[in-house]
C-alpha positions in Angstrom: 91.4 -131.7 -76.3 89.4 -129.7 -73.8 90.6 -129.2 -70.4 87.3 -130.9 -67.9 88.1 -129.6 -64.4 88.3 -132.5 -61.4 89.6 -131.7 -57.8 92.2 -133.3 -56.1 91.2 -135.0 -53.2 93.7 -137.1 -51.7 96.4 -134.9 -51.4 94.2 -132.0 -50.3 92.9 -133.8 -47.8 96.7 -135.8 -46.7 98.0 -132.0 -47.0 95.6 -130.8 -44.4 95.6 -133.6 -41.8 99.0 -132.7 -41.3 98.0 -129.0 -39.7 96.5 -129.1 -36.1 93.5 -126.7 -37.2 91.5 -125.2 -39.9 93.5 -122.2 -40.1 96.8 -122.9 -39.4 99.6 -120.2 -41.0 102.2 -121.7 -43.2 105.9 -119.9 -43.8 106.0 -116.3 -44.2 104.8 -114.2 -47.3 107.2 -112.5 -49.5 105.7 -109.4 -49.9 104.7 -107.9 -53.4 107.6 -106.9 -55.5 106.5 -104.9 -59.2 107.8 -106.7 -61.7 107.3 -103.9 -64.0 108.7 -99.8 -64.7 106.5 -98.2 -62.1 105.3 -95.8 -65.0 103.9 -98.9 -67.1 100.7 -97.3 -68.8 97.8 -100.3 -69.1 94.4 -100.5 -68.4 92.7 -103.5 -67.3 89.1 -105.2 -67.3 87.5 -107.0 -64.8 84.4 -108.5 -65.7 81.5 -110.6 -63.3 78.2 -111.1 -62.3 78.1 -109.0 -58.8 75.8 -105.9 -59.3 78.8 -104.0 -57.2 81.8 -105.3 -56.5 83.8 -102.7 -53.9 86.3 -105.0 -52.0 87.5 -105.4 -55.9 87.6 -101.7 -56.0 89.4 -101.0 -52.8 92.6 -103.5 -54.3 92.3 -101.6 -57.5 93.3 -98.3 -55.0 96.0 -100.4 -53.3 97.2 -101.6 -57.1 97.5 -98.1 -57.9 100.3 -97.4 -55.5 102.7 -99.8 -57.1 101.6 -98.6 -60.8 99.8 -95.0 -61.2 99.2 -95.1 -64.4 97.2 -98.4 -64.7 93.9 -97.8 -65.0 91.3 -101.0 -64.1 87.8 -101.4 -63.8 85.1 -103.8 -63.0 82.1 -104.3 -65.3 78.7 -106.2 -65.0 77.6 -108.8 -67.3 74.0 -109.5 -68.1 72.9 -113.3 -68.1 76.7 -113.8 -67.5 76.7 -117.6 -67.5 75.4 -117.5 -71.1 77.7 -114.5 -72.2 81.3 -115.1 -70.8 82.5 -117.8 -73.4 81.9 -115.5 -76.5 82.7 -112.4 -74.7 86.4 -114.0 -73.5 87.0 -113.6 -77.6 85.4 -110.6 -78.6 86.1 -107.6 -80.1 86.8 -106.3 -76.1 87.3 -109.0 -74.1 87.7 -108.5 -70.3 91.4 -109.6 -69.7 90.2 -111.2 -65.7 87.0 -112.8 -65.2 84.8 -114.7 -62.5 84.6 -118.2 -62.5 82.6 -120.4 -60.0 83.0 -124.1 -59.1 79.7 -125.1 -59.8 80.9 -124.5 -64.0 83.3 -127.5 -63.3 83.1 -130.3 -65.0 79.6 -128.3 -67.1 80.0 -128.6 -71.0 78.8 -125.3 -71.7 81.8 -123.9 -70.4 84.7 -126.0 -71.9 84.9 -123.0 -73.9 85.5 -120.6 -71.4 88.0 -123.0 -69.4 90.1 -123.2 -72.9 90.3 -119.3 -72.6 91.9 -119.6 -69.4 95.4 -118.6 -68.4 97.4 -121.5 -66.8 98.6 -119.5 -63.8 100.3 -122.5 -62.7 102.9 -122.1 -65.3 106.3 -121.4 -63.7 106.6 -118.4 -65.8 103.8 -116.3 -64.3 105.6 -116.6 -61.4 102.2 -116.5 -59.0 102.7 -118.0 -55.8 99.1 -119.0 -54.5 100.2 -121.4 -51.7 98.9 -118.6 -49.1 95.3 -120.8 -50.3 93.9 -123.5 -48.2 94.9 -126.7 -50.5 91.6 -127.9 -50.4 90.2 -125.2 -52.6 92.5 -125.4 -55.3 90.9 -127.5 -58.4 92.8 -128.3 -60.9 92.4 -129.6 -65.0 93.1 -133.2 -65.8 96.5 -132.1 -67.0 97.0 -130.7 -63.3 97.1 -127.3 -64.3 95.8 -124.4 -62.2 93.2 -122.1 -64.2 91.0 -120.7 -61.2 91.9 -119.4 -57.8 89.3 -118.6 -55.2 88.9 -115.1 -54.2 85.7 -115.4 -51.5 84.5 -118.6 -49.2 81.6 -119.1 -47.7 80.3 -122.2 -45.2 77.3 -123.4 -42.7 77.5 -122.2 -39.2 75.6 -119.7 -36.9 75.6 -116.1 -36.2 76.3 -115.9 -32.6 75.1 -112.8 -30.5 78.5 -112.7 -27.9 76.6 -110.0 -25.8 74.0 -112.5 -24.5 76.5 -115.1 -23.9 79.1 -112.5 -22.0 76.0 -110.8 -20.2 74.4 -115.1 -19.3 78.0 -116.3 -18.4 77.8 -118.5 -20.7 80.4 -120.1 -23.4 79.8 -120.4 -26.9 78.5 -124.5 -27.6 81.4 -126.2 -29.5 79.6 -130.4 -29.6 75.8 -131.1 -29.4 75.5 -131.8 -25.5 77.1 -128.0 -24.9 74.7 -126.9 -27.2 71.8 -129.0 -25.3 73.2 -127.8 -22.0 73.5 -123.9 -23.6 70.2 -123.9 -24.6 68.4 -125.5 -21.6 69.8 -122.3 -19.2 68.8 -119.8 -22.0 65.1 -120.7 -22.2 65.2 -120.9 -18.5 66.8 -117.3 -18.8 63.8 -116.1 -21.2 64.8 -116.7 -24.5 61.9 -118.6 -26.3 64.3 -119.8 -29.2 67.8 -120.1 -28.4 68.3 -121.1 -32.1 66.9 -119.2 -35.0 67.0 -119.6 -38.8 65.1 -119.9 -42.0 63.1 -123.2 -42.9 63.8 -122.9 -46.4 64.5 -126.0 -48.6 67.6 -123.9 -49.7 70.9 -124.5 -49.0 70.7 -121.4 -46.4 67.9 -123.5 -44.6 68.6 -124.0 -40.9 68.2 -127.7 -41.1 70.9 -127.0 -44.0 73.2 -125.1 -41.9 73.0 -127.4 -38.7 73.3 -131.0 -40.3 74.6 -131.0 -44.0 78.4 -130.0 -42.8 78.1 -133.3 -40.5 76.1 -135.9 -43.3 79.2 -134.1 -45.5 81.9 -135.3 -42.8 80.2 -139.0 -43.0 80.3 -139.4 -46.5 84.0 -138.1 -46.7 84.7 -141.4 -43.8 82.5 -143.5 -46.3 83.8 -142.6 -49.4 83.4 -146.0 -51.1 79.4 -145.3 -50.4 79.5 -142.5 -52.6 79.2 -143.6 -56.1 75.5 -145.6 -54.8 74.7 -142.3 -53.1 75.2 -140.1 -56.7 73.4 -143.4 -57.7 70.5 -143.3 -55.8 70.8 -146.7 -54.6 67.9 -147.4 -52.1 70.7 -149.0 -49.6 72.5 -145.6 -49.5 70.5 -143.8 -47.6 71.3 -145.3 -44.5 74.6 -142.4 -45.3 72.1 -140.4 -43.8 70.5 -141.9 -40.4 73.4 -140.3 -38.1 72.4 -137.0 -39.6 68.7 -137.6 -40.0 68.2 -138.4 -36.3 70.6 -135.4 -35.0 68.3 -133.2 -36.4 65.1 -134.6 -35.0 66.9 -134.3 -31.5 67.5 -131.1 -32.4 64.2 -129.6 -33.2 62.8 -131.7 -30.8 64.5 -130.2 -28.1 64.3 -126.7 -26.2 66.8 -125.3 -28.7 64.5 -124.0 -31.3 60.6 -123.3 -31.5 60.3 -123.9 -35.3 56.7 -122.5 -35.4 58.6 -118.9 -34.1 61.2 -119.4 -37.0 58.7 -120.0 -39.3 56.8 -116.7 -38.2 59.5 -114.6 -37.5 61.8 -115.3 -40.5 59.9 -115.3 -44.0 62.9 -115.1 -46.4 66.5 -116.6 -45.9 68.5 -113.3 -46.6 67.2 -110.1 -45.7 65.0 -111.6 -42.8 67.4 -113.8 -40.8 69.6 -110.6 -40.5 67.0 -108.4 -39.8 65.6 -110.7 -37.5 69.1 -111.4 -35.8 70.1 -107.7 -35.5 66.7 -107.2 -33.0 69.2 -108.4 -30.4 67.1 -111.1 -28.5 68.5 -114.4 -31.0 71.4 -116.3 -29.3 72.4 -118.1 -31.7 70.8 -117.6 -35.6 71.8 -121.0 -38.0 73.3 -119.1 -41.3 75.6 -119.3 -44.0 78.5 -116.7 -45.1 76.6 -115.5 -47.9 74.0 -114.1 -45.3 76.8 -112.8 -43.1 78.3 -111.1 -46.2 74.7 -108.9 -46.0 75.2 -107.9 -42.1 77.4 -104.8 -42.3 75.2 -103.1 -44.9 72.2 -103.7 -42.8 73.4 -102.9 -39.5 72.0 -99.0 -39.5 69.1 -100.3 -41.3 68.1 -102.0 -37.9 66.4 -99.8 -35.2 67.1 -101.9 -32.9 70.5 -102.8 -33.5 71.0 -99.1 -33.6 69.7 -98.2 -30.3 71.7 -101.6 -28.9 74.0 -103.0 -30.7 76.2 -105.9 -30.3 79.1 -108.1 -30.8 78.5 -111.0 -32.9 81.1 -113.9 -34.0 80.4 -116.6 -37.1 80.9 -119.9 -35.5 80.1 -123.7 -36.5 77.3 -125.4 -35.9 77.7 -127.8 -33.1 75.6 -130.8 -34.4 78.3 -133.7 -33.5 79.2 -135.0 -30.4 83.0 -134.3 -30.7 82.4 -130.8 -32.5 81.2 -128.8 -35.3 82.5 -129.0 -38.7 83.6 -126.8 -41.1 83.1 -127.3 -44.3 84.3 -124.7 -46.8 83.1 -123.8 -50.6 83.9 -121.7 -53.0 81.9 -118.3 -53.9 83.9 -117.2 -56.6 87.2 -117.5 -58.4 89.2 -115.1 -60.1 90.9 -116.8 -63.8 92.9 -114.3 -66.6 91.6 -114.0 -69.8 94.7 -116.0 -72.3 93.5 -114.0 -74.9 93.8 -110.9 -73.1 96.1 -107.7 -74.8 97.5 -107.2 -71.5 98.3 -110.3 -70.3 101.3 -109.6 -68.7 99.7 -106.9 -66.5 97.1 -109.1 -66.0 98.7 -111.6 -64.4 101.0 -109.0 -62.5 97.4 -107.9 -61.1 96.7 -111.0 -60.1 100.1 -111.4 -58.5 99.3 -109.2 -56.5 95.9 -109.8 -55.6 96.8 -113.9 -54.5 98.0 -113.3 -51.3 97.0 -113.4 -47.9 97.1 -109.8 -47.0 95.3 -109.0 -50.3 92.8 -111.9 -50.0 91.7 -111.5 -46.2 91.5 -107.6 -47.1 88.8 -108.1 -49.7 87.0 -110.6 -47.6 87.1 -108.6 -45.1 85.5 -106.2 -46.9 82.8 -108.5 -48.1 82.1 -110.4 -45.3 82.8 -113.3 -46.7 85.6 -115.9 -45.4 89.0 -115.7 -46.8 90.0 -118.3 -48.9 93.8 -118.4 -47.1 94.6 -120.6 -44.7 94.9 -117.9 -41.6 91.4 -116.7 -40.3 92.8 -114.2 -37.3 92.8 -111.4 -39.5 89.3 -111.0 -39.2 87.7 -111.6 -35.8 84.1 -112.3 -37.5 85.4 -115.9 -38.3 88.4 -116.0 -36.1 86.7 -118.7 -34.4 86.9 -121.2 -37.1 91.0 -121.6 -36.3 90.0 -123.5 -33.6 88.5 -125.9 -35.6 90.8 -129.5 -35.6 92.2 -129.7 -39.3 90.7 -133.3 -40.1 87.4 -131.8 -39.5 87.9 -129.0 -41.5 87.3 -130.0 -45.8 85.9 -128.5 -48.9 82.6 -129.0 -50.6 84.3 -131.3 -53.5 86.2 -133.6 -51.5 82.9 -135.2 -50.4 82.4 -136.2 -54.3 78.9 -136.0 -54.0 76.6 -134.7 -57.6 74.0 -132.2 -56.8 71.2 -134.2 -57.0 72.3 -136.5 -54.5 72.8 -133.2 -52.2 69.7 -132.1 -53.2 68.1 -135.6 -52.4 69.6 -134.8 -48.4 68.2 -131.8 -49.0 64.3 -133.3 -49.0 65.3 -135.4 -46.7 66.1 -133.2 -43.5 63.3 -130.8 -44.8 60.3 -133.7 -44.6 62.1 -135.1 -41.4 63.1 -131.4 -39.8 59.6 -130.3 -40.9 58.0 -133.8 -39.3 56.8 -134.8 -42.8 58.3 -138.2 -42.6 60.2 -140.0 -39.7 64.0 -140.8 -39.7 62.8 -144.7 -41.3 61.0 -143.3 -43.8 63.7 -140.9 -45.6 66.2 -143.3 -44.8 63.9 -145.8 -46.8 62.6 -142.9 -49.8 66.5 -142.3 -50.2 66.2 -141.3 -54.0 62.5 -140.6 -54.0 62.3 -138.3 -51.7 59.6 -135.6 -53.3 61.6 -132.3 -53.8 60.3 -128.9 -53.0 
């Protein structure tokens, strides 16, 4: 029978309302020990989607210095989606491999999950508990076949510069942020708060409310199955959220008509538009922050004046922001690889919390461990309390449901319907 992948909810979330914060340390890490003759000649293939991949590359340098003669490399696949299932059992098959968590519980790829290694198994001896719990999925038999290599989340790009030079503190609930924002415009700034308005999941409405409607459906959970349903009655899930956000774009925290100038893409132009120095606070998501380093001497301005800047979350609820946390990619080994063994002693390696916060580091992207000091950039998100802190799949929610939010908060966001009216269209709510 094929292994269907599921996530495990209640004790994720039991194991984490036991830490004080998001990113809490556990016990110390035993550092990497070869298991191997330093001498061991292999060579190893890693195989993904990214056009370059150099955080990968930099841990392939580190590997290196425990085996010399090892050579590894990282290799692109076309339409990789498509390809990986036949290519895990080809003539050269790549012995580690990207997997995502959006191919959970997908048909297509039953395949590709029977091709996976069970690095659970006592035998391969990989110790992954440096990983926040809740981003550990799991087959129905309970076995471990993916590990997450890069996070990403909603927040804002904060500019720390104009908040040191204001004397201002960084908002951590909604009536900071109303207070913030009220003594930057009367300090100049025309939008305190920037982003895209993009239907997308980078969207600013996106980024400011969907982490809280998340939160509510998590303390509702027993509203979920009418919300994957599109039961009319459902949609009432949404009316905390729905009317956050008009108070939000209704207020002196953001000129929408600006973002919409200002901002035409939800990548290259939120960076670009961030780096020119005069944005407070710019509503992003991880993925975009990934992009900032490599653009930072492509801005003039940012050149000429640059800045400190700090990931933070967005403060849409009254008691705080929240922090919810999905998966960019995973890492699985290849059970038909010929170098299995090496393969997993790679990955050995790899899962640990010096390893992983060194390649997201690299990347931009948030570690996937459960300590966030190591890189300043997200340091904040520590101070997060832990039972506001949860992954993407505890909510339980299908995509189109999300999606179905998604309309929502862009017709109310965008003034195209009132609160009453989405609440009401829940399920019908005309998709861009």
């Amino acid at each position: 029978m094929k292994k269907i992948m599921r996530t495990m909810i209640s004790v994720s979330m039991v194991a984490m309302l036991l830490l004080p914060g998001c990113g809490n340390t556990k016990e110390a890490e035993v550092p990497f020990a070869p298991k191997y003759d330093k001498e061991t000649e292999f060579s190893l293939t890693v195989a993904g989607s990214y056009g370059n991949f150099e955080s990968l590359e930099a841990e392939f340098e580190r590997f290196y210095e425990y085996y010399p003669n090892a050579t590894l490399q990282y290799v692109t696949m076309d339409d990789y989606n498509n390809v990986i299932s036949s290519a895990l059992v080809g003539s050269e098959p790549p012995d580690i491999f990207t997997t995502s968590s959006s191919m959970i519980g997908n048909e297509m790829y039953d395949d590709m999950f029977e091709a996976c290694e069970v690095l659970s198994d006592p035998s391969v001896e990989l110790d992954y508990s440096c990983i926040r719990d809740s981003l550990i999925r799991t087959t129905d038999s309970g076995d471990v076949v993916m590990l997450p290599i890069f996070t990403t989340s909603y927040g804002m790009l904060v500019n720390m510069d104009i908040f040191e030079k204001e004397g201002l503190k960084v908002p951590t609930n909604f009536k900071e942020l109303m207070d913030v924002c009220a003594k930057l415009k009367s300090a100049g700034y025309e939008s305190p708060v920037m982003g895209t308005d993009r239907f997308n999941g980078s969207g600013l409405f996106n980024c400011f409310v969907y982490p809280m409607f998340a939160y509510n459906v998590i303390k509702n959970s027993d509203k979920v199955d009418a919300l994957n349903n599109f039961e009319s009655s459902s949609g009432e899930l949404m009316r905390p959220s729905l009317e956050r956000l008009y108070e939000f774009v209704n207020s002196d925290c953001i000129d929408l008509a600006k973002c919409q100038e200002e901002i035409t893409d939800e990548y290259e132009a939120v960076i670009m538009r961030f780096f020119e120095g005069d944005v407070p606070m710019m509503l992003a998501t991880g993925d975009v922050v990934s992009g900032t380093a490599k653009r930072e001497s492509k801005s003039d301005a940012f050149t000429a004046n640059p800045f400190k800047y700090r990931f933070f979350t967005a403060p849409a609820g009254d008691d705080g922001g929240y922090f919810i946390n999905s998966i960019s990619i995973c890492f699985s080994v290849n059970n038909h690889s010929q170098n299995i063994d090496m393969a997993n002693e790679f990955m050995r390696f790899l899962i640990s919390k010096k390893e992983l916060s060194n390649m997201a580091g690299l990347k931009r992207l948030i570690t996937p461990v459960d300590d966030f000091s190591t890189d300043e950039l997200y340091s904040a998100l520590s101070d997060i309390s832990a039972d506001r802190c949860f992954s993407d799949k505890e909510t339980g929610l299908l995509d189109p449901a999300v999606r179905q939010f998604r309309a929502a908060i862009y017709a109310v966001g965008n003034g195209d319907m009132t609160v009453d009216e989405a609440v009401a269209a829940y399920g019908d709510i005309p998709e861009e």
